[in-house]
C-alpha positions in Angstrom: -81.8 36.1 -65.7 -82.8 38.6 -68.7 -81.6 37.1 -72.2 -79.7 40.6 -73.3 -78.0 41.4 -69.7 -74.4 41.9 -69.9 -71.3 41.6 -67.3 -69.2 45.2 -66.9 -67.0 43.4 -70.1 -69.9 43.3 -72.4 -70.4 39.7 -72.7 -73.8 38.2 -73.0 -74.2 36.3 -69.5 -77.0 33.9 -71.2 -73.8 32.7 -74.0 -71.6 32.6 -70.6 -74.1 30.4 -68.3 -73.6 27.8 -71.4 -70.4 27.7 -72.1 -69.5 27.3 -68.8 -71.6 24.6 -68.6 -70.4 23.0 -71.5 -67.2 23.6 -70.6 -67.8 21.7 -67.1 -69.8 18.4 -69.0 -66.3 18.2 -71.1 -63.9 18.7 -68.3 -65.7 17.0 -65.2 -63.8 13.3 -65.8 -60.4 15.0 -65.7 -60.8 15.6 -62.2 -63.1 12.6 -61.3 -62.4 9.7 -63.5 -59.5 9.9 -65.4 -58.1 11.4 -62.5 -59.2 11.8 -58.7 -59.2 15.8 -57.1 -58.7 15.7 -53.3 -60.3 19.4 -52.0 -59.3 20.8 -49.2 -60.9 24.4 -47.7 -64.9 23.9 -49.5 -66.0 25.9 -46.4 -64.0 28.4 -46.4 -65.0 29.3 -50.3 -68.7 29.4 -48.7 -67.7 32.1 -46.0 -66.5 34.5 -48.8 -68.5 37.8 -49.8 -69.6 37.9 -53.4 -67.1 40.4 -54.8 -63.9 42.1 -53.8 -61.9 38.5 -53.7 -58.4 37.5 -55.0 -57.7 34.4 -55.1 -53.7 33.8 -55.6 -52.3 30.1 -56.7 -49.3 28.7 -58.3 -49.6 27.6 -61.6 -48.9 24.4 -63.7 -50.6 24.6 -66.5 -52.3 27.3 -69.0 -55.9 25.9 -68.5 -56.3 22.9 -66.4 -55.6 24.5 -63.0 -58.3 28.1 -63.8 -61.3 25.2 -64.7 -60.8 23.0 -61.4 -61.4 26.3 -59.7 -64.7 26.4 -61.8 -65.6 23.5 -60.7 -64.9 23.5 -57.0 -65.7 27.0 -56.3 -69.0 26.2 -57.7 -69.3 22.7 -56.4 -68.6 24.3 -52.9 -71.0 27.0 -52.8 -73.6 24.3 -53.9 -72.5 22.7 -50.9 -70.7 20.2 -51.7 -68.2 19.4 -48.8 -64.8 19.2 -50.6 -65.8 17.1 -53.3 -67.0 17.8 -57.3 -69.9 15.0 -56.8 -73.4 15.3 -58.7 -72.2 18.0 -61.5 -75.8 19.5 -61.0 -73.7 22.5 -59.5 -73.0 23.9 -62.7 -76.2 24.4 -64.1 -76.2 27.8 -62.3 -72.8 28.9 -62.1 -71.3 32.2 -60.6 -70.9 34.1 -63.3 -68.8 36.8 -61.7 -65.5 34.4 -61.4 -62.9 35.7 -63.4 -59.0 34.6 -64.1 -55.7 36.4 -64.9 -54.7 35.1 -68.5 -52.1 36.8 -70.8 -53.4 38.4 -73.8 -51.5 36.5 -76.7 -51.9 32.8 -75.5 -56.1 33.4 -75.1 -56.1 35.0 -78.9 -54.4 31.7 -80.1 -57.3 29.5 -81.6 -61.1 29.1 -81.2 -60.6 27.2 -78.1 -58.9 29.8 -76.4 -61.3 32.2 -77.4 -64.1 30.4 -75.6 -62.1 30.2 -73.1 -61.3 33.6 -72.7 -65.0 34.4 -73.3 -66.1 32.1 -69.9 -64.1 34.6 -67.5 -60.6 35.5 -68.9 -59.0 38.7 -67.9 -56.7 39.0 -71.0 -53.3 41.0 -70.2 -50.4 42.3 -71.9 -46.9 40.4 -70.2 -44.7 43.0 -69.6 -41.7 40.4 -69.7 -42.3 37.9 -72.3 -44.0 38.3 -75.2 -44.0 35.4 -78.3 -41.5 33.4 -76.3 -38.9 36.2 -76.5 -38.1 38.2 -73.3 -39.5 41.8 -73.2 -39.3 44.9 -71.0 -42.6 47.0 -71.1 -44.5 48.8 -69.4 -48.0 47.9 -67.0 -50.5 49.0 -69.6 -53.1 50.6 -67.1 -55.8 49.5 -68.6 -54.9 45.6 -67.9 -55.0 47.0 -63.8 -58.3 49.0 -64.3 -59.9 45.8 -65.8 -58.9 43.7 -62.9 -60.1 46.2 -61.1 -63.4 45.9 -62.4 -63.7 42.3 -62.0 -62.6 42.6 -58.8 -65.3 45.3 -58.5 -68.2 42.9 -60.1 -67.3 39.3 -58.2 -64.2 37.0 -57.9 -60.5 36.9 -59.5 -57.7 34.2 -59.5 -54.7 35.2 -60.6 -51.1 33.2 -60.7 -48.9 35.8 -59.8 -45.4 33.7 -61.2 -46.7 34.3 -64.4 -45.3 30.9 -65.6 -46.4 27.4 -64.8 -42.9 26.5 -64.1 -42.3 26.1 -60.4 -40.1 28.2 -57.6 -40.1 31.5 -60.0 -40.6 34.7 -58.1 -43.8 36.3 -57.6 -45.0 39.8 -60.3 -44.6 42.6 -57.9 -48.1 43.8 -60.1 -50.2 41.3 -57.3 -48.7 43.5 -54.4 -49.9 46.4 -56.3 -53.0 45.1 -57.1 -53.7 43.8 -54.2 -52.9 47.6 -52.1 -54.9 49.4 -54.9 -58.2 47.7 -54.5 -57.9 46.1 -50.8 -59.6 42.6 -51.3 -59.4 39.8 -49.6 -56.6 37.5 -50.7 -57.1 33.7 -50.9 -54.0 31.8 -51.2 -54.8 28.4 -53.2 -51.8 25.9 -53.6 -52.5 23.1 -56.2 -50.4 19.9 -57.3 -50.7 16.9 -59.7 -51.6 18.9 -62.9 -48.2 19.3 -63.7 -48.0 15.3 -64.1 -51.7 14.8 -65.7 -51.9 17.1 -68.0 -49.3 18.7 -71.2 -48.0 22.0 -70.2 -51.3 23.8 -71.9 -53.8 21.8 -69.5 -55.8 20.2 -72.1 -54.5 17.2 -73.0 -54.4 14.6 -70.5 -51.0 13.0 -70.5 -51.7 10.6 -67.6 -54.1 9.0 -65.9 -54.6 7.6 -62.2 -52.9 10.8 -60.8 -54.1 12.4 -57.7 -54.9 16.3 -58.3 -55.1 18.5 -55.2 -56.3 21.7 -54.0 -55.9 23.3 -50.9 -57.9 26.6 -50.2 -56.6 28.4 -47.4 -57.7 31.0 -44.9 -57.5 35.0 -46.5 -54.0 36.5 -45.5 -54.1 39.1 -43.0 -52.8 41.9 -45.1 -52.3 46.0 -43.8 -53.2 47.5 -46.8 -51.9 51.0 -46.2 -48.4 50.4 -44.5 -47.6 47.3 -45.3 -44.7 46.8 -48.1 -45.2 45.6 -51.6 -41.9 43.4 -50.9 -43.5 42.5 -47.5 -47.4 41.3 -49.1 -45.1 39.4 -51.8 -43.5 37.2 -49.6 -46.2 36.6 -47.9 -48.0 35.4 -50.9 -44.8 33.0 -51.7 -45.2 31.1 -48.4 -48.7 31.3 -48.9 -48.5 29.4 -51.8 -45.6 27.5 -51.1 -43.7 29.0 -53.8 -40.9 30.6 -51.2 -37.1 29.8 -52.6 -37.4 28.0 -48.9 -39.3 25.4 -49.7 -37.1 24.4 -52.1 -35.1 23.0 -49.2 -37.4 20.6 -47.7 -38.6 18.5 -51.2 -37.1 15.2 -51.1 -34.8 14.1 -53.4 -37.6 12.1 -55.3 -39.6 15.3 -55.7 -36.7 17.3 -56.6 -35.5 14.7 -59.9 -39.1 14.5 -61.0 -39.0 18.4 -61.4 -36.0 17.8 -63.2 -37.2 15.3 -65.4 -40.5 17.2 -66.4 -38.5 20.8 -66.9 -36.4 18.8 -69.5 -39.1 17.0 -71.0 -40.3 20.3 -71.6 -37.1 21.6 -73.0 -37.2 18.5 -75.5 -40.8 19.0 -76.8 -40.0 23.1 -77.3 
């Protein structure tokens, strides 16, 4: 790879090769040792085209859940059979990989910035801004430059917007999604909620079993179907449909409770 190539964003992807492999050395044992990651769907990741793909997950914390998908995207495209085994997968990454991030948490400290620098599509949050509700308008460019990812490689993106659970989906997915026609990926992930602190990079607890289920893409008519119609799809997709809400046991249910008002105590 030439030393002074750039991705479509500008950045150097010699500086990105390293710190996403630096990044992957300092994360690996929160998924397998501090922690086991059960995969589910490695071959399916393996059947995808290079560009053009969305993948669409629900979200539990701000970094945790974006750099398992680092890791098992690349771990299964190394051929790994749903496992993060032998991190020799990361010494050549897919650089195209990108993720959904809003604007003002990846500007918050050096960290972040690296962070954002390994693959972040920063956006403006047309609803909340500095923990305050907002109204605003979809700045365009935010859509063009997922577009241009999308155009270059591979985007996840966590379409509630929040890492708190059962919240409706951003209507901007469905239009994303029927703008530039790629093939959607649901991913549904649990147990980083109860490992990690609500930012993903502390570990809080140990032992936990992680999980991530890649699905099949969604069968989607770009051109007639609704925007209502693709978004809940994508809730059922990723088991974030108000009905699931009805089959969680009880148990499941209080320890919800108990972590949204843990939360409530440490804001």
């Amino acid at each position: 790879m030439p030393l002074f190539k750039k991705n479509p964003f500008g950045h150097s992807l010699f500086l990105k090769k390293w710190l996403i492999r630096i990044l992957a050395l300092l994360s690996h044992r929160r998924y397998k040792g501090f922690n086991t990651l059960e995969i589910e769907g490695a071959d399916i990741i393996r059947k995808l085209p290079g560009t053009n793909v969305l993948f669409v997950s629900n979200h539990q914390t701000y970094f945790a859940d974006v750099v398992a998908m680092f890791h098992v995207f690349n771990a299964s495209l190394k051929g790994r059979d749903n496992n993060i085994n032998n991190i020799g997968y990361i010494w050549n990454p897919k650089l195209n990989m990108y993720y959904v991030a809003a604007a003002e948490t990846m500007k918050k400290s050096l960290l972040t910035k690296i962070l954002a620098y390994a693959g972040s599509i920063s956006v403006e949050r047309t609803w909340r801004a500095e923990g305050k509700d907002v109204n605003r308008q979809v700045k365009m460019s935010d859509i063009s430059n997922i577009g241009k990812a999308l155009n270059d490689g591979w985007v996840v993106t966590f379409p509630q917007g929040t890492t708190t659970p059962w919240k409706p989906l951003r209507k901007g997915t469905a239009h994303i999604i029927k703008k530039y026609k790629p093939v959607v990926v649901p991913v549904v992930i649990d147990g980083f909620r109860r490992s990690f602190d609500k930012k993903g990079l502390r570990v809080k607890k140990k032992g936990i079993l992680q999980s991530m289920v890649i699905k099949e893409p969604l069968e989607i008519d770009y051109e007639n179907e609704s925007f209502e119609s693709i978004i809940e799809k994508l809730e059922y997709a990723i088991e974030q449909h108000p009905s699931f809400l009805k089959v969680l046991s009880e148990k499941e249910l209080a320890l919800l409770e108990e972590e949204n008002q843990a939360r409530k105590w440490r804001a």
